[in-house]
MDTraj code that builds the backbone (N, CA, C; nanometers):
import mdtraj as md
import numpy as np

residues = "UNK UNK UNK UNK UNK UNK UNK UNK UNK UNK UNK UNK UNK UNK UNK UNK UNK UNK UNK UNK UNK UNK UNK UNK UNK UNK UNK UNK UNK UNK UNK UNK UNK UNK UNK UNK UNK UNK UNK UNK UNK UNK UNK UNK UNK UNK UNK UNK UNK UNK UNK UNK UNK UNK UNK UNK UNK UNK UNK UNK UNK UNK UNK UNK UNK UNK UNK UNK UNK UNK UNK UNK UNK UNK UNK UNK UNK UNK UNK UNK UNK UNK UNK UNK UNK UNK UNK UNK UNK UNK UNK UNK UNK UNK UNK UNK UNK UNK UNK UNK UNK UNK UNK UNK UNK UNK UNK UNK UNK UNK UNK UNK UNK".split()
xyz = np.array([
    [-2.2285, 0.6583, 4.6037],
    [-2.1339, 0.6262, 4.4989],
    [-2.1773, 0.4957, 4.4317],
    [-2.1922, 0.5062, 4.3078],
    [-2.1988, 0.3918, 4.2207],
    [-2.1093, 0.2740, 4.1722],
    [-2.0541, 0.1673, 4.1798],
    [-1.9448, 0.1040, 4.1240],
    [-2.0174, 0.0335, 4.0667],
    [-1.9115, 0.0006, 3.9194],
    [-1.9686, -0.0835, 3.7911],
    [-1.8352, -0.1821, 3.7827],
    [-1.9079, -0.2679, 3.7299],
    [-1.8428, -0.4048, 3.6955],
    [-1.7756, -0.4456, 3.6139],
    [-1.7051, -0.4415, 3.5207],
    [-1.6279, -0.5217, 3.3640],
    [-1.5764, -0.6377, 3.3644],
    [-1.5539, -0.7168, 3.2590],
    [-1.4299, -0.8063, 3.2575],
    [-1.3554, -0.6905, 3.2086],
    [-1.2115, -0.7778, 3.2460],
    [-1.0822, -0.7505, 3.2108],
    [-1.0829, -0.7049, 3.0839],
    [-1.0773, -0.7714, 2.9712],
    [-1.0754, -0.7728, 2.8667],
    [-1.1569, -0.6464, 2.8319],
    [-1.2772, -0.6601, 2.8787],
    [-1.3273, -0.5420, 2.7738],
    [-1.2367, -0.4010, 2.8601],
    [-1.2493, -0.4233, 3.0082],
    [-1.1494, -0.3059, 3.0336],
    [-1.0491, -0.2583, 2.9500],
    [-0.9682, -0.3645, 2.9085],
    [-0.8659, -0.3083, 2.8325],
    [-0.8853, -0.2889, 2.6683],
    [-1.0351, -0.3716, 2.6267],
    [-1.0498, -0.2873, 2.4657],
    [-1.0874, -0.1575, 2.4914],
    [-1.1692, -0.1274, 2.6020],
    [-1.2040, 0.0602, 2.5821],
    [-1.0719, 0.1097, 2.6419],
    [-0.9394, 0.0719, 2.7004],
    [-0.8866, 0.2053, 2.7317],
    [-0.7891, 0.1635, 2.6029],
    [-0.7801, 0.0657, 2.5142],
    [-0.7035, 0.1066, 2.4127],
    [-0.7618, 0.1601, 2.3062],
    [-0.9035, 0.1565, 2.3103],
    [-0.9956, 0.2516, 2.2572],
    [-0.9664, 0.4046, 2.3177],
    [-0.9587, 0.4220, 2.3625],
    [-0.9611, 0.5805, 2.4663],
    [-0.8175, 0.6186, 2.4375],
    [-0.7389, 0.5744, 2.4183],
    [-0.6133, 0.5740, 2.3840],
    [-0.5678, 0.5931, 2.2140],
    [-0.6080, 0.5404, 2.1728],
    [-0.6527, 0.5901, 2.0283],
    [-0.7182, 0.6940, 1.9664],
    [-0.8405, 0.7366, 2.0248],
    [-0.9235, 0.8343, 2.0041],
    [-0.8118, 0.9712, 2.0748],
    [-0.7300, 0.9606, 2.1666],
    [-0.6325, 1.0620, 2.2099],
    [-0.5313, 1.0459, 2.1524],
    [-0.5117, 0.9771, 2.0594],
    [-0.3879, 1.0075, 2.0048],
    [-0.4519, 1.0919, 1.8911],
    [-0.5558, 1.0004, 1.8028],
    [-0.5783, 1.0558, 1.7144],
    [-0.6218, 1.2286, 1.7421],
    [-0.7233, 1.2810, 1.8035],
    [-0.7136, 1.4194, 1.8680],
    [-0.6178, 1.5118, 1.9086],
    [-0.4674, 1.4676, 1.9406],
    [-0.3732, 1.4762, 1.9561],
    [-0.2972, 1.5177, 1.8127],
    [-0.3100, 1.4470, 1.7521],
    [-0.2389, 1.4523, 1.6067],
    [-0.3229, 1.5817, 1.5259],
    [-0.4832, 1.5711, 1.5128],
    [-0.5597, 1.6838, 1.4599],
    [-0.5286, 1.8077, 1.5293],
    [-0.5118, 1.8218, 1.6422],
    [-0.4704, 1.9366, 1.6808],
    [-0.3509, 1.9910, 1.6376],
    [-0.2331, 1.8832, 1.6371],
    [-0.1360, 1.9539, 1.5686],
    [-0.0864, 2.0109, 1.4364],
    [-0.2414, 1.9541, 1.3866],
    [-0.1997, 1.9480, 1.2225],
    [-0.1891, 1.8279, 1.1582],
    [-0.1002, 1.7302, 1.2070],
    [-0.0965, 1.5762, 1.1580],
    [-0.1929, 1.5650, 1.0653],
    [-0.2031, 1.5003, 0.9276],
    [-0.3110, 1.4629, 0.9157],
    [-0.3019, 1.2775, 0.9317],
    [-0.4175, 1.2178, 0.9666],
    [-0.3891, 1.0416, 1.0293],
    [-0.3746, 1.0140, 0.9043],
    [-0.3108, 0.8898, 0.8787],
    [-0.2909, 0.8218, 0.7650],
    [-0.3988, 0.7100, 0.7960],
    [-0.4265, 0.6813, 0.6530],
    [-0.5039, 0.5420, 0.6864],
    [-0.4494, 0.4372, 0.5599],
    [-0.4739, 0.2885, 0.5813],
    [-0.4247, 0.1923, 0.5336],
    [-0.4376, 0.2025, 0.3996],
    [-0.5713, 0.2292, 0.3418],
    [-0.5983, 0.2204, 0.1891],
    [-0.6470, 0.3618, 0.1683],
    [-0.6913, 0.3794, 0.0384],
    [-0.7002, 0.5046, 0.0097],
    [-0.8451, 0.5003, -0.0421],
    [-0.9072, 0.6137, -0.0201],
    [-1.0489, 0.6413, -0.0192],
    [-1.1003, 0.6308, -0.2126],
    [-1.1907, 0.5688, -0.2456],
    [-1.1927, 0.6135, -0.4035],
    [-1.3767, 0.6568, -0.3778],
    [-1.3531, 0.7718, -0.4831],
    [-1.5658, 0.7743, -0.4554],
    [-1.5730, 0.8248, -0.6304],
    [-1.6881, 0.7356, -0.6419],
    [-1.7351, 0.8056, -0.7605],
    [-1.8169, 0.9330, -0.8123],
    [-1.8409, 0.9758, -0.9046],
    [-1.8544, 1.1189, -0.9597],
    [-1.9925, 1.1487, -0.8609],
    [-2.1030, 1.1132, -0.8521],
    [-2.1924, 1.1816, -0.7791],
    [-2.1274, 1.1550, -0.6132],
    [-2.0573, 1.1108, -0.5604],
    [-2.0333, 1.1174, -0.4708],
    [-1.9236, 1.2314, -0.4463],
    [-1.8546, 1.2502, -0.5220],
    [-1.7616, 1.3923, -0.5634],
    [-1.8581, 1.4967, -0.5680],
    [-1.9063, 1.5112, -0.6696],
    [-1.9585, 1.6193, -0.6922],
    [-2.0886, 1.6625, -0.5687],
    [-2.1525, 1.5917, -0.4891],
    [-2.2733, 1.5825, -0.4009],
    [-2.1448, 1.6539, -0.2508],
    [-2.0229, 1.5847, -0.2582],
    [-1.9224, 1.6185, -0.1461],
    [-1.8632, 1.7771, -0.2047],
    [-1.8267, 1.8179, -0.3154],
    [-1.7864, 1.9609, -0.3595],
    [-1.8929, 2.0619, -0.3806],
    [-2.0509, 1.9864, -0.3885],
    [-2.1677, 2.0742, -0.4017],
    [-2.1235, 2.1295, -0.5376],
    [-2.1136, 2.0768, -0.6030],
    [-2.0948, 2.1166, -0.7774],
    [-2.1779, 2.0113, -0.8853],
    [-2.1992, 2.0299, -1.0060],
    [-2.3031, 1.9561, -1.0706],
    [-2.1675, 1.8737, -1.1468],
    [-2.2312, 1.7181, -1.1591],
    [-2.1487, 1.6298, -1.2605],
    [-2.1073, 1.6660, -1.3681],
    [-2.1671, 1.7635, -1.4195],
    [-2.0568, 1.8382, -1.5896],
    [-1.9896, 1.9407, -1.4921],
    [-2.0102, 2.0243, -1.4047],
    [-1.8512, 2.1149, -1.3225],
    [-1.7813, 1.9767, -1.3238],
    [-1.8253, 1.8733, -1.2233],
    [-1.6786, 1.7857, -1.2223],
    [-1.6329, 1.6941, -1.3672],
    [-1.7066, 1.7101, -1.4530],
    [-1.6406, 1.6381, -1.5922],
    [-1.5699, 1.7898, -1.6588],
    [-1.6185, 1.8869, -1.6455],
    [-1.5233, 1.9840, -1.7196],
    [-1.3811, 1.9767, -1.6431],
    [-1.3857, 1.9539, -1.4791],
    [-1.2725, 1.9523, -1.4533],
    [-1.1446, 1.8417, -1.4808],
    [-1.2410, 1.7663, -1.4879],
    [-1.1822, 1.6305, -1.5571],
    [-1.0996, 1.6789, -1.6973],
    [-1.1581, 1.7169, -1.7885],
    [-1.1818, 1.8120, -1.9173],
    [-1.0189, 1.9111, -1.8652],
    [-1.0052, 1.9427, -1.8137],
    [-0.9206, 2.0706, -1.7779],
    [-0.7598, 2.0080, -1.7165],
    [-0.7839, 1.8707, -1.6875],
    [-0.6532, 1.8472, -1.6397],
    [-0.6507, 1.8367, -1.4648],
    [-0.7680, 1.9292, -1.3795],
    [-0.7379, 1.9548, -1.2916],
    [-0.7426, 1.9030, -1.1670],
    [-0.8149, 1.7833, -1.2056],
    [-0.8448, 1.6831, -1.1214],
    [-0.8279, 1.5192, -1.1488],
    [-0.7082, 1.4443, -1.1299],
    [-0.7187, 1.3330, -1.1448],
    [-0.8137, 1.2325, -1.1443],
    [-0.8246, 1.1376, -1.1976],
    [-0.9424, 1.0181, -1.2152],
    [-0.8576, 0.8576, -1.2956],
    [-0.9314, 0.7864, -1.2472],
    [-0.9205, 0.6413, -1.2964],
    [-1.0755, 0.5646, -1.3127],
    [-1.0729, 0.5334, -1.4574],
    [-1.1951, 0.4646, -1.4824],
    [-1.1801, 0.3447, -1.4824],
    [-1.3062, 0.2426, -1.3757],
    [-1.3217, 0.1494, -1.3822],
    [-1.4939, 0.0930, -1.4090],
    [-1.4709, -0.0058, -1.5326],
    [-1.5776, -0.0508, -1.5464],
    [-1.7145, 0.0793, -1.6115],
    [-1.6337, 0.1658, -1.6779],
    [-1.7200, 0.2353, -1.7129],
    [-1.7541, 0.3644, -1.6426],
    [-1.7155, 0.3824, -1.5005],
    [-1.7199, 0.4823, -1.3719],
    [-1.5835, 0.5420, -1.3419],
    [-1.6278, 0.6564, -1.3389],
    [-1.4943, 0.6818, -1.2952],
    [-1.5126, 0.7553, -1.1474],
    [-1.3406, 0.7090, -1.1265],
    [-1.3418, 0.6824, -0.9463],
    [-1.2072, 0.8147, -0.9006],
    [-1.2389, 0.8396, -0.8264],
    [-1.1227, 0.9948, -0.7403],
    [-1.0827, 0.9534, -0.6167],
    [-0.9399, 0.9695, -0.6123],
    [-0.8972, 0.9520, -0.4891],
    [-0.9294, 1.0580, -0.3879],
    [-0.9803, 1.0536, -0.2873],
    [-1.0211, 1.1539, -0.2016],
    [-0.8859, 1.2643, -0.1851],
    [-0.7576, 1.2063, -0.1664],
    [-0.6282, 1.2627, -0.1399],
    [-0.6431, 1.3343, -0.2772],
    [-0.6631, 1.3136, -0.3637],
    [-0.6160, 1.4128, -0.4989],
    [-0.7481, 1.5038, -0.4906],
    [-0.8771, 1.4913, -0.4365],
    [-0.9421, 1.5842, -0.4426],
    [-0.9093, 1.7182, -0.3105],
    [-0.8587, 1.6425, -0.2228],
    [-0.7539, 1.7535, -0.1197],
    [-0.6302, 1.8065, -0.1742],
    [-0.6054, 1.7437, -0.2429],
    [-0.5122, 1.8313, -0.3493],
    [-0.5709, 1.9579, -0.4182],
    [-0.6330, 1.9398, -0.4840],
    [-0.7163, 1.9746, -0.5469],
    [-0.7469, 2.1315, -0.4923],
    [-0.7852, 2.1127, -0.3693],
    [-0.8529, 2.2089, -0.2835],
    [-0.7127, 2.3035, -0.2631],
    [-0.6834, 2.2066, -0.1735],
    [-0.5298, 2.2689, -0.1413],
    [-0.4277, 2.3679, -0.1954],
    [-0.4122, 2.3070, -0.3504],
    [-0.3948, 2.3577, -0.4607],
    [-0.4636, 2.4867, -0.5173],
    [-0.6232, 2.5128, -0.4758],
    [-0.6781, 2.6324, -0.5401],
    [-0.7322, 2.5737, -0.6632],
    [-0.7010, 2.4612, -0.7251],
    [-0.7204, 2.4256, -0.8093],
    [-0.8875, 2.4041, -0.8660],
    [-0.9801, 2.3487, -0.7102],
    [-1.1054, 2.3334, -0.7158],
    [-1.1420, 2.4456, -0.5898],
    [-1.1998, 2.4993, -0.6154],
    [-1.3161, 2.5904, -0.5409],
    [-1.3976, 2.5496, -0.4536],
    [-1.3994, 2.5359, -0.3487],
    [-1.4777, 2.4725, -0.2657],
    [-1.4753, 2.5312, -0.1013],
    [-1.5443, 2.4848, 0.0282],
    [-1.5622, 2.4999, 0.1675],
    [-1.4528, 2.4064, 0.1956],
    [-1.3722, 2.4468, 0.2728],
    [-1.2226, 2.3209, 0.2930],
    [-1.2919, 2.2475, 0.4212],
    [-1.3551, 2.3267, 0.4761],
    [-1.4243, 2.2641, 0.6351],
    [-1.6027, 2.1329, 0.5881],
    [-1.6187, 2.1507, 0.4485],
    [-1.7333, 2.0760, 0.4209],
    [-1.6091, 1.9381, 0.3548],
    [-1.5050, 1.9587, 0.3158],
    [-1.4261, 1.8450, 0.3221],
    [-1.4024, 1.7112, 0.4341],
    [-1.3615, 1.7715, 0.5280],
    [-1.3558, 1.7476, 0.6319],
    [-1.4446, 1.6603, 0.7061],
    [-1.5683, 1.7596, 0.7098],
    [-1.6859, 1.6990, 0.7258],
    [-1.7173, 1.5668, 0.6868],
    [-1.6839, 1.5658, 0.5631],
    [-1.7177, 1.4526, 0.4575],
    [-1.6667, 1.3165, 0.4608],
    [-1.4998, 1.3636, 0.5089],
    [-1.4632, 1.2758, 0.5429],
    [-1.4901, 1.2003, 0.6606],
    [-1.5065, 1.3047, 0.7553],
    [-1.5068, 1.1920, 0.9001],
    [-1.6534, 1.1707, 0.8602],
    [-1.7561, 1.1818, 0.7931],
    [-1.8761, 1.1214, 0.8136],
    [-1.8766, 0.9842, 0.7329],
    [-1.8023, 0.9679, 0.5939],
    [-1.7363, 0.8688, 0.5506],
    [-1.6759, 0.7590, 0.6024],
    [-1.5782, 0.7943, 0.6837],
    [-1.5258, 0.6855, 0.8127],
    [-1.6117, 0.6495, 0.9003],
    [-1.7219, 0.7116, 0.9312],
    [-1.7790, 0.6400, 1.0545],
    [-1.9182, 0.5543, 0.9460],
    [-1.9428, 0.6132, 0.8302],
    [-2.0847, 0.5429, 0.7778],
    [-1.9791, 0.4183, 0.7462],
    [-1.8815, 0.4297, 0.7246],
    [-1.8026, 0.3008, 0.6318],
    [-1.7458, 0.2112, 0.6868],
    [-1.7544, 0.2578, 0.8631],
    [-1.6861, 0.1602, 0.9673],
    [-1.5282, 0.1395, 0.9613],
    [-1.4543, 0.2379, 0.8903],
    [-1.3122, 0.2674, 0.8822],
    [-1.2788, 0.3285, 0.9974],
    [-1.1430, 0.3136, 1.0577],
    [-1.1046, 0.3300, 1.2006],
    [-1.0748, 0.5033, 1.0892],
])
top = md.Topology()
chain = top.add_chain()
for i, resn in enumerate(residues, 1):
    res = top.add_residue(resn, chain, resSeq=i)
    for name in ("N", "CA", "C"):
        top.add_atom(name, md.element.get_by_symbol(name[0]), res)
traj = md.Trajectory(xyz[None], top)
């Protein structure tokens, strides 16, 4: 048998780490979706590269009403939540599971809990 060593402290950042990661798993299973503090904004090739559609599909949709946007500085920026709308809605055409994807790969490249 092996025994390992810790401080205290970090003992208790991984089990409130471990504790988190089960809640959050907890909540996806039920459906929950987690809330997070601020809200995701990505710009058009990052939309369109995440829906696998070309930048005029996502400016016609723009064009159409069917997808919200706010321009800053010349760029315009999408709330990730209105592009799950979006989906949700039928409104945009897309893989609902390459969403998903996108997101949790987003949170972990971006260091967002």
């Amino acid at each position: 048998m092996e025994v390992i060593t810790m401080e205290s402290r970090a003992y208790k950042d991984l089990s409130e780490k471990i504790d988190r990661i089960s809640n959050f798993v907890v909540k996806c299973e039920s459906g929950i979706k987690p809330q997070s503090d601020e809200e995701i904004w990505l710009d058009s090739q990052e939309v369109a590269n995440l829906l696998r559609i070309s930048t005029r599909t996502l400016q016609r949709l723009r064009k159409e009403k069917l997808i919200s946007y706010s321009i800053l500085r010349g760029r315009c920026l999408y709330k990730l939540s209105e592009i799950e709308r979006g989906l949700n809605e039928r409104l945009i055409t897309c893989d609902p599971q390459t969403l998903d994807e996108f997101r949790k790969n987003y949170l972990l490249n971006n260091g967002t809990k």
